[in-house]
Structures are given as C-alpha cells and as structure tokens.
Legacy VTK file of the C-alpha trace (Angstrom):
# vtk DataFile Version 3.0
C-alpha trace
ASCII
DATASET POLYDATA
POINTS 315 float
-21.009 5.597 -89.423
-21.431 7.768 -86.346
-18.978 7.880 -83.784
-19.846 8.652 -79.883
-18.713 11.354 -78.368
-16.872 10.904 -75.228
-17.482 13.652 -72.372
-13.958 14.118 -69.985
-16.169 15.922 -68.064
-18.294 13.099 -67.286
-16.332 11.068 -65.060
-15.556 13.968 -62.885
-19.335 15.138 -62.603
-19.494 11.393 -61.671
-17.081 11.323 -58.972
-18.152 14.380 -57.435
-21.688 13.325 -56.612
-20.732 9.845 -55.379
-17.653 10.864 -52.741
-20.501 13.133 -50.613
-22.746 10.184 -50.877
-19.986 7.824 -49.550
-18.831 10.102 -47.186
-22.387 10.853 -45.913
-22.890 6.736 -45.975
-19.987 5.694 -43.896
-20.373 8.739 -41.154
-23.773 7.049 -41.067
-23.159 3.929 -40.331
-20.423 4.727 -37.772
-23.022 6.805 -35.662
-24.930 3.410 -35.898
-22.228 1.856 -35.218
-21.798 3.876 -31.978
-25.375 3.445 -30.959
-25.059 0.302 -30.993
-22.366 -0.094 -28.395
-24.363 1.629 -25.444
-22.421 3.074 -22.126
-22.569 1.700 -19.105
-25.302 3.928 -17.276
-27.612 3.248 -20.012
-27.544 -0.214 -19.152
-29.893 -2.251 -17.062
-28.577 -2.771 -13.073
-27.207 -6.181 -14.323
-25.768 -5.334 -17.269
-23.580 -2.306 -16.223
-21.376 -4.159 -14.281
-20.684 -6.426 -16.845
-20.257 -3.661 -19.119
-18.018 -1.462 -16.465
-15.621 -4.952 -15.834
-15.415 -5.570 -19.570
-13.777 -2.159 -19.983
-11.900 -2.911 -17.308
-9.890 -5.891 -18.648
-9.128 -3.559 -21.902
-7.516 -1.640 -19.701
-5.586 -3.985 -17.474
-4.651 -6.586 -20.509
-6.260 -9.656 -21.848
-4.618 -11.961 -19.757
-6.664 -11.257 -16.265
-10.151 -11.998 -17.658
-11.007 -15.445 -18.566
-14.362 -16.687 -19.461
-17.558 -14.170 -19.537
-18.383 -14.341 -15.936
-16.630 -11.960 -14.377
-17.223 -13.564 -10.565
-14.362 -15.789 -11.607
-11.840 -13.537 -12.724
-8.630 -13.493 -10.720
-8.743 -11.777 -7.823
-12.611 -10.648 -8.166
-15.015 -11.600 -5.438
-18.946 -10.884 -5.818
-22.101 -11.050 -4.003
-25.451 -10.711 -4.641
-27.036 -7.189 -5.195
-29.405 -5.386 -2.556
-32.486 -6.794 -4.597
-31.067 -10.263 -4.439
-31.535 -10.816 -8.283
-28.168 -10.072 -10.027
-24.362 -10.583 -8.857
-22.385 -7.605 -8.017
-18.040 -6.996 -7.676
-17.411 -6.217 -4.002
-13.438 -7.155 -4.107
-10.814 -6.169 -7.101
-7.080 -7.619 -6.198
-4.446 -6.434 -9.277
-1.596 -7.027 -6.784
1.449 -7.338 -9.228
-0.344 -6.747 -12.546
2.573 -4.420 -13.591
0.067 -1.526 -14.637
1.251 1.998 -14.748
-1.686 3.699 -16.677
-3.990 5.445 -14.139
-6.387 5.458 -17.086
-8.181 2.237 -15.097
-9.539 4.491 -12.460
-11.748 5.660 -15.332
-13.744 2.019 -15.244
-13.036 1.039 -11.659
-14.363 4.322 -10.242
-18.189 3.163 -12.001
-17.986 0.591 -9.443
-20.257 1.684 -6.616
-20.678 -1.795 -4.916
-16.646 -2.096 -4.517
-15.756 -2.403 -0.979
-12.054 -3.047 -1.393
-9.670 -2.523 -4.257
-5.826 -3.922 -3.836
-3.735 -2.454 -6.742
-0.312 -2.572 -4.438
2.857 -3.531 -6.559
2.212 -2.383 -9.354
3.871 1.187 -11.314
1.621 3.780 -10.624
3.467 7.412 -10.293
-0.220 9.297 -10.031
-3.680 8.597 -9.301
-5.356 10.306 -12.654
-8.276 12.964 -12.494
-10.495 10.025 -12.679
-9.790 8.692 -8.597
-9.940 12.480 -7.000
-12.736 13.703 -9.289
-16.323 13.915 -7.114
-17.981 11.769 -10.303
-15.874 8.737 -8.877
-18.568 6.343 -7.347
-16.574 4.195 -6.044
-14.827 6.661 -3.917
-18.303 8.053 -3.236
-20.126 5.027 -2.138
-18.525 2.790 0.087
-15.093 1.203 -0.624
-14.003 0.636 2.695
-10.227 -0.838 2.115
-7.763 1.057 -0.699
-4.131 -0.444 -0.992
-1.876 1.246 -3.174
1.464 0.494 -1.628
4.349 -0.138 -3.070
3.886 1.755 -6.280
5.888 4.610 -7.446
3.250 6.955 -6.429
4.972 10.737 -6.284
3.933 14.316 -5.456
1.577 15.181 -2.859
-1.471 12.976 -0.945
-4.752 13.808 -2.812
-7.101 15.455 -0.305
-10.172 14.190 -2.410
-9.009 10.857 -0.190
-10.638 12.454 2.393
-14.346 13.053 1.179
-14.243 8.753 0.962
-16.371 8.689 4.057
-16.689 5.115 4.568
-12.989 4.365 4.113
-11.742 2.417 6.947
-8.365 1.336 5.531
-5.872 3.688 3.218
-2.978 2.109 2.624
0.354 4.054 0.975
3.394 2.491 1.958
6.316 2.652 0.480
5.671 5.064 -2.457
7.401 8.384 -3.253
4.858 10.963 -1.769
5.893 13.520 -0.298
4.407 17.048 1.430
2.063 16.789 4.371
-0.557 14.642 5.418
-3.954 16.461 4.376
-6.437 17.350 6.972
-9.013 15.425 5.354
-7.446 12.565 6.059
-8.104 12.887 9.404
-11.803 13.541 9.074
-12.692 10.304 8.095
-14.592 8.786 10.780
-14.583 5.393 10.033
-10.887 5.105 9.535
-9.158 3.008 11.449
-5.744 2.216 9.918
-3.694 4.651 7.803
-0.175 3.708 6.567
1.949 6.113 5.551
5.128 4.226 5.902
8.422 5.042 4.084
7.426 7.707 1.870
8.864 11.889 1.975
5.825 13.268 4.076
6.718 15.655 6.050
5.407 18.697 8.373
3.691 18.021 11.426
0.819 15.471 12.797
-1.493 17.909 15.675
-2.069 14.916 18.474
-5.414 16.461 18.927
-6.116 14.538 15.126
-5.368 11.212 16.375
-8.368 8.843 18.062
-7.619 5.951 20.505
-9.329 3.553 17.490
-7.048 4.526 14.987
-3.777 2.723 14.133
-1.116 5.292 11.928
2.087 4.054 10.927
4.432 6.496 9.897
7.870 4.971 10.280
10.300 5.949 7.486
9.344 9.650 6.913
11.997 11.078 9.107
10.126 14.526 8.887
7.284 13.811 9.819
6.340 14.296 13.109
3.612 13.973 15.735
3.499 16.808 18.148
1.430 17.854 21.107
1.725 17.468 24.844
-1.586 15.948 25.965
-2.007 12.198 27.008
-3.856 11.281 23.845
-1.007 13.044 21.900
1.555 10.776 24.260
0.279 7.604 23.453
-0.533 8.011 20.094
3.030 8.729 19.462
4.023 5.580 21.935
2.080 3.313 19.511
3.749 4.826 16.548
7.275 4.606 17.016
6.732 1.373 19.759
7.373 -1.497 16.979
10.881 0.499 16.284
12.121 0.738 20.012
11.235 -2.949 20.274
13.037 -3.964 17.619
15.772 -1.554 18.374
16.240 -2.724 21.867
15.690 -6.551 21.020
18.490 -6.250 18.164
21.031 -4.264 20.730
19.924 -7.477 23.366
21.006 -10.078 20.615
24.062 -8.478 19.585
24.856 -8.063 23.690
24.275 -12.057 24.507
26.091 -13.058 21.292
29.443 -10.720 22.736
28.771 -12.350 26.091
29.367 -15.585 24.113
32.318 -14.892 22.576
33.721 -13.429 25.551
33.588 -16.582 27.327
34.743 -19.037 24.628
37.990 -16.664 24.578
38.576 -16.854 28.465
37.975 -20.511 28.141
41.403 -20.988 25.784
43.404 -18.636 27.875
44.525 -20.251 30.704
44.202 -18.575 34.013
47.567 -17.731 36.238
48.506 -19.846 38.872
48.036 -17.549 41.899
49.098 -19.001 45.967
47.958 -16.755 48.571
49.797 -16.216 52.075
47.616 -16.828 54.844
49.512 -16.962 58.320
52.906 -18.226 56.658
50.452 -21.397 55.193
51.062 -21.377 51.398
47.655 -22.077 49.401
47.739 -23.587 46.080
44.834 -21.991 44.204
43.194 -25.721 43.643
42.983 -25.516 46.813
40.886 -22.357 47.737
37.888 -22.995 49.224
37.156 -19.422 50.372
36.770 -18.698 46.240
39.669 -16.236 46.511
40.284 -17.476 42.859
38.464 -15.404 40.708
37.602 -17.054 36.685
37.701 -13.164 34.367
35.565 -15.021 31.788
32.462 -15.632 33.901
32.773 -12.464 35.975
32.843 -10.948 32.439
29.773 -13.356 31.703
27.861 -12.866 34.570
28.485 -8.824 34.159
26.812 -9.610 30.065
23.820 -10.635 31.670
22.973 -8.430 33.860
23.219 -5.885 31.294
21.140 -7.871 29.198
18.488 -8.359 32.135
18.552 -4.521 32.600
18.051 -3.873 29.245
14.991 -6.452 28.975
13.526 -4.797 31.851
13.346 -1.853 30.033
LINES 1 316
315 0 1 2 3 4 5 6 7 8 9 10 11 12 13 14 15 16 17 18 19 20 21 22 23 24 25 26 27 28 29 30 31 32 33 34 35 36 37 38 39 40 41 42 43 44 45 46 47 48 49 50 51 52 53 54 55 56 57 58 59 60 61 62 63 64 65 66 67 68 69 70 71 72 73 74 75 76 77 78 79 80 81 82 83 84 85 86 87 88 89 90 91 92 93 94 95 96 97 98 99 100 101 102 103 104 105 106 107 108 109 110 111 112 113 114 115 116 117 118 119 120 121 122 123 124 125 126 127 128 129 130 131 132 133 134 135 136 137 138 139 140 141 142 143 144 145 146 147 148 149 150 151 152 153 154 155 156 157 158 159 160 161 162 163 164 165 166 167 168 169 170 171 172 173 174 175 176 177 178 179 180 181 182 183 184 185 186 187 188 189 190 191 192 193 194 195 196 197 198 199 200 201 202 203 204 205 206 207 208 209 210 211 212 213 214 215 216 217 218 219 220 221 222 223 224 225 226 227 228 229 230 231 232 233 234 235 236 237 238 239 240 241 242 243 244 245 246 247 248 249 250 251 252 253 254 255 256 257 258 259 260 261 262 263 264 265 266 267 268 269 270 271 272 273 274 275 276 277 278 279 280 281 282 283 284 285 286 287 288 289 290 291 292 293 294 295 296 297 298 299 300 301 302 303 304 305 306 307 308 309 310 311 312 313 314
C-alpha cells in the first residue's frame, strides 16, 4: 500500500503567497474605502456644507446635532444661497459647549457664508494654525461678528485677525492675552467695536488709530494705555474710561447719601442741650426762639451731606 508523502514545506510556500495577496487586498479596499468618502471641496455647492457641518459635530460632540438638517441644529441659523437654490449657515452659537480643542477651526474655517460665530465660554487657551492660516475662508470671506470671550485664551493677539476685512465686531474679553494690541487690528475698516476687556495687554494705543465710529473697551488691562494729545485722541480716551468714572462717582454718591442717613438717625437719639440765651437781662427758653438761634447738629450735618452730594452730581 502506498503511503503519501507529506511536504512541511508546503504549508509555508502556501502562506507566503497568500499574506501579499491579503495584504495587497485589504490596502485595496481601504483606498476604496477612502474614495468613497469624498472631501468637502469635491462636493457639489449644496453638499459641502452639509459635509463641512457634519465634521463639525465630530468635533464638537454628538450631543449638538440632532436630526440631518443642519438649519435646526442649536444655535445654527441659515439662509438661502446667492443662487437662491440651496440653504447656507450664516450664524454658529457654541456659547458654553465646554470645548477646548481648537481642532474645530479646521471645519468651521470651510465656512465661507458664516457671518457670525459665538464660541464665548467655552476653554479655549489658543486659536490653532487653522483660524490665523490665509486658507481659512471664513476669516477670508465675510464673518462680520467673532466672540471668543471668556475663554482661557493666552499668549499674544494673532495679527492674522487683522487681514479679516469685513470684521465689524472682535470680541476678547476676559481671556488671558497678553502683549500689545497688533496694528492690524486697527486697519480694519469696517470695525466698529473691539473689546479687549480684562485681559494682560499692554504697551500703548497711538490716538491717531482710533475713528469717531469705533467703540474700544479696554477696561481691566491696567497697562494698557491710550496716548496722544489731539482732540480725537481726547475723546477717544473720554469714551473709554467714561463707564468707569460714572460708576466710580455714582458708587462714592451712594455711599455719601447712605452716611448722610446715618448721620441723622444718630442726632435724632441724642438729645440736644437745653441752651437760654441773654438778651437785655430777658431770659429765653430755647422753645422759645423764634430768631432760630437754636441750631439742630444733625440737619446742619444733613444739609452739609447734600450739598456735597449735589456737587458731586454736578460733576
């Protein structure tokens, strides 16, 4: 009876022809895979932003988008496109989303139709490459409002803010930025309000950069300061430091009237002395003045309150 033969070598010669083949199989269908998933750009004009908003709610977390239009999402507001035939996002609000990954720039900056974009409250230390990077569309095209106060925002103002040309409202309030305000900031034409509240800036604001139609708020950034001598200059740095003189003088007003207060309820329970005057031998009692010769300390003290509080008010 014949016996086979059994090869070791077979199952080896085997496996080495079939791992290229699987190897050269699966890389296959990955690049399939991958063609199949197109980017944004290569999209239709109706498609991209659908495609640019779904990558968008990967980024920010599952629980903002809800449904498959995107027109409804939270904070999202659209309107139709220039041709009329599509819907497009003008407004993005993430006010409070938590998000501290400045890898969503990346998706929001393929938005060229945004005109404003609120991500205040939230834990941003940095802006990314994506925001300052002259690819960003958004930046590009026309966003006209950015709010990214109170966020933890640190290191110095990107001057890439500046080449926004349509901007009209840069909000960074309350963040940790610090160094001066860039020069391209003040470039911007069509800006009209820049807050730069309660941050570290610091250095100095020329007066000849401030317009008449532009409102800057830099209370809380001690070093920061706005010189020049001119009018313009003057009453640029009138408006900017006006709200804290008001305030400052209205709060010393208050705290006057309430002292005037007290000083009268504590004349009122301590009795006055009985006083007589002399007047030709003819002894006067003093309920019996009627030349007024009696004279109450806790309304002259009273009286004396107000008029420093009039004077004050007049100022």
């Amino acid at each position: 009876m014949a016996h086979r033969r059994y090869c070791p070598c077979t199952l080896s010669c085997f496996l080495v022809l079939l791992v290229p083949h699987l190897f050269l199989s699966s890389s296959h269908q990955e690049s399939v895979a991958a063609m199949d998933v197109p980017s944004p750009s290569s999209l239709p004009p109706d498609k991209q932003q659908v495609a640019i908003m779904m990558n968008l709610s990967s980024a920010v977390g599952s629980s903002w988008a809800s449904g498959t239009d995107m027109c409804n999402w939270t904070g999202v507001a659209c309107s139709r496109s220039t041709s009329g035939s599509y819907m497009v996002v003008t407004n993005i609000t993430l006010s409070g989303y938590g998000m501290s990954d400045a890898s969503v720039f990346s998706p929001l900056c393929l938005l060229d139709t945004l005109l404003s974009l609120d991500l205040s409250m939230n834990f941003f230390t940095d802006l990314g490459d994506e925001l300052s990077a002259a690819s960003c569309r958004m930046m590009k095209e026309g966003l006209v409002s950015l709010n990214l106060s109170h966020n933890h925002l640190d290191g110095s103002i990107p001057s890439d803010l500046g080449s926004s040309k349509d901007l009209a409202i840069l909000d960074l309030s309350y963040n940790n930025l610090s160094g001066a305000v860039p020069p391209s900031l003040w470039t911007l034409q069509n800006l009209t309000q820049l807050v730069l509240s309660y941050n570290n800036l610091s250095g100095l604001v020329p007066s000849s950069r401030l317009r008449q139609n532009l409102h800057v708020d830099i209370a809380g950034n001690p070093y920061l300061v706005v010189t020049g001598t001119g009018t313009g200059g003057k009453n640029h740095a009138r408006k900017i430091t006006a709200h804290i003189v008001v305030v400052a003088i209205s709060a010393a007003a208050s705290a006057l009237v309430g002292l005037c207060f007290v000083l009268l309820c504590v004349s009122a329970m301590i009795p006055s002395p009985n006083r007589t005057y002399h007047v030709d031998n003819v002894v006067v009692p003093p309920w019996e003045d009627d030349d007024s010769q009696t004279t109450n300390g806790g309304l002259t003290a009273l009286c004396c309150c107000w008029r420093t509080c009039a004077a004050m008010l007049r100022k």
